[in-house]
N, CA and C atoms as a LAMMPS dump frame, in Angstrom:
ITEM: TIMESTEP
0
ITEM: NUMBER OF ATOMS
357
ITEM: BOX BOUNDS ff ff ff
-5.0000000000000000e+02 5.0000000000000000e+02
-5.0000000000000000e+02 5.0000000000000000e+02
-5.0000000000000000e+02 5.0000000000000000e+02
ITEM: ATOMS id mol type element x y z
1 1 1 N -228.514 -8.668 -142.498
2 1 2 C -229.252 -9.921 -142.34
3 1 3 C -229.185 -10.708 -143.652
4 2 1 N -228.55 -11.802 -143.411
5 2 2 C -228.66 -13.107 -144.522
6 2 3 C -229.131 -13.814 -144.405
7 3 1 N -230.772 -13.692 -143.688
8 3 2 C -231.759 -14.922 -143.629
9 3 3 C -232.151 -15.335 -145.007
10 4 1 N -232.112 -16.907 -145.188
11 4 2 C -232.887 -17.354 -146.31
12 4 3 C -234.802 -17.622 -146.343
13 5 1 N -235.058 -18.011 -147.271
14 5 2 C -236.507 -18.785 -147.29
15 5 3 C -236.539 -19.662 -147.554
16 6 1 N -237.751 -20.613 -147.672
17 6 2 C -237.732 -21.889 -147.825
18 6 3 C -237.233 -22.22 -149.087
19 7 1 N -237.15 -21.484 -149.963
20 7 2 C -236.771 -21.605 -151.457
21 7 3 C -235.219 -21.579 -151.711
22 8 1 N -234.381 -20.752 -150.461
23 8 2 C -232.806 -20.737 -150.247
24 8 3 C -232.593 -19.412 -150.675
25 9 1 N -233.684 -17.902 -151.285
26 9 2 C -233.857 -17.112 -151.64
27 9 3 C -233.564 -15.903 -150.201
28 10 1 N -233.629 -14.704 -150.626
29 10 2 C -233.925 -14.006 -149.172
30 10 3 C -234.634 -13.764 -148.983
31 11 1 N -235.123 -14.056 -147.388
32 11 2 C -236.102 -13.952 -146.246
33 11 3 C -236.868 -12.676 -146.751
34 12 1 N -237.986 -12.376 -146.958
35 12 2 C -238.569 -10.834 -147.383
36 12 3 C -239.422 -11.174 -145.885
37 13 1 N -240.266 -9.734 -145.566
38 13 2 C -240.738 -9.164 -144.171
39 13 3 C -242.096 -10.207 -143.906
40 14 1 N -242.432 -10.254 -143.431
41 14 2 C -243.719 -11.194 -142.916
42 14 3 C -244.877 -10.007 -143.358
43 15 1 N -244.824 -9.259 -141.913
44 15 2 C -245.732 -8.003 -141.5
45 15 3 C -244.998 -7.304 -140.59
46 16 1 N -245.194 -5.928 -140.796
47 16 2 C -245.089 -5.109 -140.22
48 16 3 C -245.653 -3.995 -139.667
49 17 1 N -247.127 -4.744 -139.873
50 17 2 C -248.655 -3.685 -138.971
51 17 3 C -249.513 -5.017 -138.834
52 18 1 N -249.068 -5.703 -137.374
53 18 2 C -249.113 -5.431 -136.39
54 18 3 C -247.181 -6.226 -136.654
55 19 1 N -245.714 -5.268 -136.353
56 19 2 C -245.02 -5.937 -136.113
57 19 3 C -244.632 -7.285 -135.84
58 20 1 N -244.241 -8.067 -136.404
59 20 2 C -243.839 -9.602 -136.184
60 20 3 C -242.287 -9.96 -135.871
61 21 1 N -242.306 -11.121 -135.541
62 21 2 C -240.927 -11.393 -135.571
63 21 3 C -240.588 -11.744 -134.3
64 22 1 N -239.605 -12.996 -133.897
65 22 2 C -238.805 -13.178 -132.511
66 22 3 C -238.172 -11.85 -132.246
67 23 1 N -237.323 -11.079 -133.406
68 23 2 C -236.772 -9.824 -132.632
69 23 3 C -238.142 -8.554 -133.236
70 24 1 N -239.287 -8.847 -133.517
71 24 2 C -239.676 -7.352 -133.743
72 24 3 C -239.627 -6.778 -134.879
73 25 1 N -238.884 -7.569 -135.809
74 25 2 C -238.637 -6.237 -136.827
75 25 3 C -239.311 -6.651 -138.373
76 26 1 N -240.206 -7.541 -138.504
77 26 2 C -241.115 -7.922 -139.401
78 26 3 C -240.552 -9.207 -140.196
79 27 1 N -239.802 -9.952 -139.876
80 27 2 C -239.246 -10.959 -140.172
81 27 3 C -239.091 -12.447 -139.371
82 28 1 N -239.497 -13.116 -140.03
83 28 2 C -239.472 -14.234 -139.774
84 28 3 C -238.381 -14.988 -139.525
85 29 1 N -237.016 -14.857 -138.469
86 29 2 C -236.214 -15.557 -138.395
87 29 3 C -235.681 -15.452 -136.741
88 30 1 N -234.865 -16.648 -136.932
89 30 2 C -235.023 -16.738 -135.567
90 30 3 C -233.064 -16.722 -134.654
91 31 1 N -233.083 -17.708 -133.164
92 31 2 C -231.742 -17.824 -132.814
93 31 3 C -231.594 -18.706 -131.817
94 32 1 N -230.902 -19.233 -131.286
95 32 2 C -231.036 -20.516 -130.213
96 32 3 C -231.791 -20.314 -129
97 33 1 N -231.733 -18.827 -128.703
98 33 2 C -232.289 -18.237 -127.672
99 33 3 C -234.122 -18.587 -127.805
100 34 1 N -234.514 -18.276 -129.034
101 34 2 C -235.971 -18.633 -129.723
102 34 3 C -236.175 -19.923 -129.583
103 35 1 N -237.001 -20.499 -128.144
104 35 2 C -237.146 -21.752 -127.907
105 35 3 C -238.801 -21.628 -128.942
106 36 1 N -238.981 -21.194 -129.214
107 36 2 C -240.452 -21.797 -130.203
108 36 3 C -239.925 -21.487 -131.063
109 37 1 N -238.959 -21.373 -132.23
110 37 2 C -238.635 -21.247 -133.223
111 37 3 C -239.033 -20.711 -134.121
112 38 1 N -239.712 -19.251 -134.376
113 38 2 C -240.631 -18.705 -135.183
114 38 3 C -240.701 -18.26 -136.534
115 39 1 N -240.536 -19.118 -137.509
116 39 2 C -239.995 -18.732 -138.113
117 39 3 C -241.205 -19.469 -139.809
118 40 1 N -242.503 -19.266 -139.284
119 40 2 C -243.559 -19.43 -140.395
120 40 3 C -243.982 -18.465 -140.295
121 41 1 N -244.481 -17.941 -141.519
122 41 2 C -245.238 -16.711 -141.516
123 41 3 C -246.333 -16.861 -142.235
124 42 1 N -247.698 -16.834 -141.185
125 42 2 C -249.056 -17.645 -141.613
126 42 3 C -249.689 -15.919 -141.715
127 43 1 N -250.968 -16.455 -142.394
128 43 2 C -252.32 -15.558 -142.284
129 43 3 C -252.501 -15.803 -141.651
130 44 1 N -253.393 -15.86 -140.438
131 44 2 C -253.964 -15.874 -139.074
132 44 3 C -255.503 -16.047 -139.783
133 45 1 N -256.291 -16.975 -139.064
134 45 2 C -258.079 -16.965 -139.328
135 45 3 C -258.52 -17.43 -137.62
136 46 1 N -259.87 -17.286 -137.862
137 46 2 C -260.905 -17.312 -136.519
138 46 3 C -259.762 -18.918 -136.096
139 47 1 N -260.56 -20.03 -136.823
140 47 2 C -260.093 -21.216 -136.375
141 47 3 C -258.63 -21.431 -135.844
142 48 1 N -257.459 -20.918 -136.41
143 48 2 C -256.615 -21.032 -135.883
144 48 3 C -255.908 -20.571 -134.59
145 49 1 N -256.607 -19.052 -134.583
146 49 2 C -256.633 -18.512 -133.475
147 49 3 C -257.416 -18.977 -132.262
148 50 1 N -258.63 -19.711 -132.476
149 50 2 C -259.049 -20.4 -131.545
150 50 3 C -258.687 -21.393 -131.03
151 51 1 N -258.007 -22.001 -131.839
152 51 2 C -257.145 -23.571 -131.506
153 51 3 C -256.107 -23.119 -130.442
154 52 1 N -255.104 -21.863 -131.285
155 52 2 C -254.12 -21.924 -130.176
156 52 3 C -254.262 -21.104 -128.589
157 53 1 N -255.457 -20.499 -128.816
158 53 2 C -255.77 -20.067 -127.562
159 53 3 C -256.533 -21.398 -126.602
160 54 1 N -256.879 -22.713 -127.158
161 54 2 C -257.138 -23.538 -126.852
162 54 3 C -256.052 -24.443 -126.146
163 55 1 N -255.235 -23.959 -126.393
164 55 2 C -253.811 -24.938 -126.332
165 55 3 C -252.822 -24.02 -125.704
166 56 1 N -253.441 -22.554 -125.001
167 56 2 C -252.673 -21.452 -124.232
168 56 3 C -252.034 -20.549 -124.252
169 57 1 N -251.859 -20.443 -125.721
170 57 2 C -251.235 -19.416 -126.309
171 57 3 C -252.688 -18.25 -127.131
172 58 1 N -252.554 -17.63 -126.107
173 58 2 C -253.917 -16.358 -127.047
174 58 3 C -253.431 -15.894 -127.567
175 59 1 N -253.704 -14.862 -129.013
176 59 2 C -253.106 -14.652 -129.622
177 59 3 C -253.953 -13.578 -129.912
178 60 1 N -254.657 -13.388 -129.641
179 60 2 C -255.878 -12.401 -129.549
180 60 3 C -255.982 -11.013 -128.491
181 61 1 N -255.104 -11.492 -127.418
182 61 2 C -255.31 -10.093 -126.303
183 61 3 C -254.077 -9.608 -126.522
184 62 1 N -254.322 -8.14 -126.82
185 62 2 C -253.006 -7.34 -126.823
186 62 3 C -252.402 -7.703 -125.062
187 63 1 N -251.057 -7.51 -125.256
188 63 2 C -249.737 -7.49 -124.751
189 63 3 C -249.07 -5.912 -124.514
190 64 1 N -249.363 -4.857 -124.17
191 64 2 C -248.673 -3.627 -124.537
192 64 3 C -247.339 -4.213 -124.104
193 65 1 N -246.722 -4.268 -122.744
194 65 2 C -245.65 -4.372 -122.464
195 65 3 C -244.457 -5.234 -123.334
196 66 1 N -245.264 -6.048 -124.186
197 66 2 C -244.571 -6.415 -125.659
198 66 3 C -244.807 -6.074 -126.475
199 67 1 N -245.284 -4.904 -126.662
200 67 2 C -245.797 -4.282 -127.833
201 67 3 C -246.673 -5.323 -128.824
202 68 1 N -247.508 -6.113 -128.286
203 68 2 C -248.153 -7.327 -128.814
204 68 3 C -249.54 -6.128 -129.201
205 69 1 N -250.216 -6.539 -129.955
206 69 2 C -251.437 -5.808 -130.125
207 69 3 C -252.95 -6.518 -130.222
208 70 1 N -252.537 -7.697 -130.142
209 70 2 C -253.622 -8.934 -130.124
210 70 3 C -253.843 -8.617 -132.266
211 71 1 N -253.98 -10.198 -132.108
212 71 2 C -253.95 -10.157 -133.911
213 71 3 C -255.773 -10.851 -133.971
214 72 1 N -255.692 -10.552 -135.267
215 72 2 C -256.94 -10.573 -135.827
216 72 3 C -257.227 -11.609 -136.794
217 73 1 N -258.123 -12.1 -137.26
218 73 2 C -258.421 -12.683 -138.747
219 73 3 C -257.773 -12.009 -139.801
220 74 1 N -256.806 -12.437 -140.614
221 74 2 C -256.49 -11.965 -141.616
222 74 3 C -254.776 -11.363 -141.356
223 75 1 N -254.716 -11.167 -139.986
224 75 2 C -253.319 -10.722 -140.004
225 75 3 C -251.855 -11.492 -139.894
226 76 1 N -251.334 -11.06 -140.552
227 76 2 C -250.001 -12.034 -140.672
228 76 3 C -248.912 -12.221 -139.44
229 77 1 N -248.468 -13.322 -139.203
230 77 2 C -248.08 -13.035 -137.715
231 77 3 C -246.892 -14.608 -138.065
232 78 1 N -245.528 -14.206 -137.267
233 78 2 C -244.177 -15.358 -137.418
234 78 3 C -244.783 -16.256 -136.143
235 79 1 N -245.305 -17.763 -136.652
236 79 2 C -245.441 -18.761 -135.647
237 79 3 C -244.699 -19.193 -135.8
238 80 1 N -244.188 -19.869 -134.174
239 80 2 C -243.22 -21.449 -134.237
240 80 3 C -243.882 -22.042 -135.073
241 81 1 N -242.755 -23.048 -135.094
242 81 2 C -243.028 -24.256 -136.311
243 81 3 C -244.037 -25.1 -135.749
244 82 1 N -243.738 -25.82 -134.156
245 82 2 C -244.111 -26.312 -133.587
246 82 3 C -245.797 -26.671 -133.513
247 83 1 N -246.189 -25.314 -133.1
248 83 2 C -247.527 -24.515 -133.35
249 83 3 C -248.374 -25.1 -134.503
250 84 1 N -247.806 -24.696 -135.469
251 84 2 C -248.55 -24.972 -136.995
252 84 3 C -248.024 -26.037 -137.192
253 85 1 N -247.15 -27.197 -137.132
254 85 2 C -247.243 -28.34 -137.422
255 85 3 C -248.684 -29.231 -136.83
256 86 1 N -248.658 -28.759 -135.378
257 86 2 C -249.571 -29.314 -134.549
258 86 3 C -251.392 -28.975 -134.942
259 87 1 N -251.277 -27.112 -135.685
260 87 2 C -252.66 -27.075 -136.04
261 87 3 C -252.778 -27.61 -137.24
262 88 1 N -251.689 -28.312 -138.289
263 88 2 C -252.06 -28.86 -139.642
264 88 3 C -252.403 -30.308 -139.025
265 89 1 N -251.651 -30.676 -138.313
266 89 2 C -252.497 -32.185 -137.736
267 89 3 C -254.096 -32.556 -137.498
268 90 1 N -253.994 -31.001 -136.615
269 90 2 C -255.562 -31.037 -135.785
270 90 3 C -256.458 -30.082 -137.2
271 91 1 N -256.223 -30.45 -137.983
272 91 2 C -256.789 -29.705 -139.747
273 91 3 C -257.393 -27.826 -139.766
274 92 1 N -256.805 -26.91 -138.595
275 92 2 C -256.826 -25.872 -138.459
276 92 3 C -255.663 -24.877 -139.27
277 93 1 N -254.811 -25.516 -140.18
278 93 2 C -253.126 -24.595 -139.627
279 93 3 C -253.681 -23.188 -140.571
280 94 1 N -253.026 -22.365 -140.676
281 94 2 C -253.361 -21.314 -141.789
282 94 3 C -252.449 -21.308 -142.657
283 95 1 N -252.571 -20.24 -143.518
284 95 2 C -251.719 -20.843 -145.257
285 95 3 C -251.132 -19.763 -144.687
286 96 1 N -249.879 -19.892 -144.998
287 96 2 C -248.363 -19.204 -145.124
288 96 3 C -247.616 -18.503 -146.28
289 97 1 N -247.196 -18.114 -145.971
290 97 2 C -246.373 -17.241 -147.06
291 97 3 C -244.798 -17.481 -146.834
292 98 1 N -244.527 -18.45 -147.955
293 98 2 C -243.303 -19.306 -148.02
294 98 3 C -242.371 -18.203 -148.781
295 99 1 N -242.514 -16.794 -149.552
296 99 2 C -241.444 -16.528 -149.094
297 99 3 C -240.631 -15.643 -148.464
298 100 1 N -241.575 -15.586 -147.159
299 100 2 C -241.399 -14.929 -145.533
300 100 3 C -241.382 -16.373 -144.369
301 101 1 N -241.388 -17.57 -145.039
302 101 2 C -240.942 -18.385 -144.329
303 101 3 C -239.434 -18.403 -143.735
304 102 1 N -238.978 -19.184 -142.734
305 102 2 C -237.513 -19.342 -142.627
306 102 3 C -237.113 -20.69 -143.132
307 103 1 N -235.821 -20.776 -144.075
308 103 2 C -235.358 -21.915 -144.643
309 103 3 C -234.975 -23.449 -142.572
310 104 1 N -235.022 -21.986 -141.762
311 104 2 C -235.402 -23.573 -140.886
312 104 3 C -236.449 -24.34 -140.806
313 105 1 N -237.713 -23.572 -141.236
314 105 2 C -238.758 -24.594 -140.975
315 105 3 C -238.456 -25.708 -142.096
316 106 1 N -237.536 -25.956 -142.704
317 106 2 C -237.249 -27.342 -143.505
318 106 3 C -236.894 -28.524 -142.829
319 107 1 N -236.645 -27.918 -141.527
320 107 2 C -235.337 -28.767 -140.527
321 107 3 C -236.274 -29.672 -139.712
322 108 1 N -237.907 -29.139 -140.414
323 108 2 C -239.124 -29.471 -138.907
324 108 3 C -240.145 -30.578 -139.825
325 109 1 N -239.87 -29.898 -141.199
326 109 2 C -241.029 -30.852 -141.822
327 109 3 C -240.863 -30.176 -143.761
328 110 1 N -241.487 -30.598 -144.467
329 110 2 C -241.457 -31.043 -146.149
330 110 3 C -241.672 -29.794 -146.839
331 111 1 N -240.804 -29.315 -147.883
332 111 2 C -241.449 -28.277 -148.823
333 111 3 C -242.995 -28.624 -149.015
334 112 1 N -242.494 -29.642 -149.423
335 112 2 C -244.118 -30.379 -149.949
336 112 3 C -245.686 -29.931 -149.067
337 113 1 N -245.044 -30.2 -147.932
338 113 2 C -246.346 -30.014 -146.532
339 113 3 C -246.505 -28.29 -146.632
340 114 1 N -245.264 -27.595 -146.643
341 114 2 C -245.412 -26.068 -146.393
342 114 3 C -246.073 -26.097 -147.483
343 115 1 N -246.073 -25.749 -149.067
344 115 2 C -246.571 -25.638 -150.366
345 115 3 C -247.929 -25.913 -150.233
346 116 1 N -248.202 -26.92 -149.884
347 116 2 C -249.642 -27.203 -149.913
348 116 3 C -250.506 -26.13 -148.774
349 117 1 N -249.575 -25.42 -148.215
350 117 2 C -250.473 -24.043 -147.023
351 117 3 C -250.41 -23.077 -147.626
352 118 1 N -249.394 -23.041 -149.206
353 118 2 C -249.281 -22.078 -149.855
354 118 3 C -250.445 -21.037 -149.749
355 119 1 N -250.219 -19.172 -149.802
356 119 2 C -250.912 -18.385 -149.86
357 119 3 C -251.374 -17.948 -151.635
């Protein structure tokens, strides 16, 4: 794997208790197949998690059959871009860890905007 970060550095793991990742394997990167593009890697808090279960995506009830485990306050988890562009609008997003970001989320919006979610 030659994923970059937002910095053009290599991709380091998001989390890997509770597993993350479009494929699973604690990394934040993604493939055309990945229609939400997942490739931020936020802290997770109450508010954000409430927003996007507001907006249909729970994020909270385990999944066994995806080995999903429902995430918590505090746990690190690869969102689409999409997602967290939309909760920094609505002033919920959570701070990220840019460098377990993917150098695509550049393609979506500003070093500048990610930095300021800095962890």
């Amino acid at each position: 794997m030659n994923a970059l970060n937002v910095y053009g550095q290599p991709l380091i793991a998001c989390c890997t208790n509770p597993m993350t990742g479009y494929f699973r394997d604690g990394f934040c990167r993604t493939m055309p197949e990945d229609t939400g593009t997942h490739v931020v890697c936020a802290k997770v808090t109450d508010d954000f998690l409430a927003y996007t279960k507001s907006r249909g995506n729970d994020l909270t009830t385990a999944i066994p059959q995806w080995q999903f485990p429902g995430l918590q306050p505090g746990d690190k988890w690869c969102l689409c871009i999409s997602r967290w562009l939309e909760a920094e609008k609505a002033g919920v997003a959570p701070k990220i860890d840019l460098n377990a970001t993917h150098i695509k989320a550049l393609e979506y919006t500003s070093l500048e905007l990610l930095e300021s979610y800095a962890l």
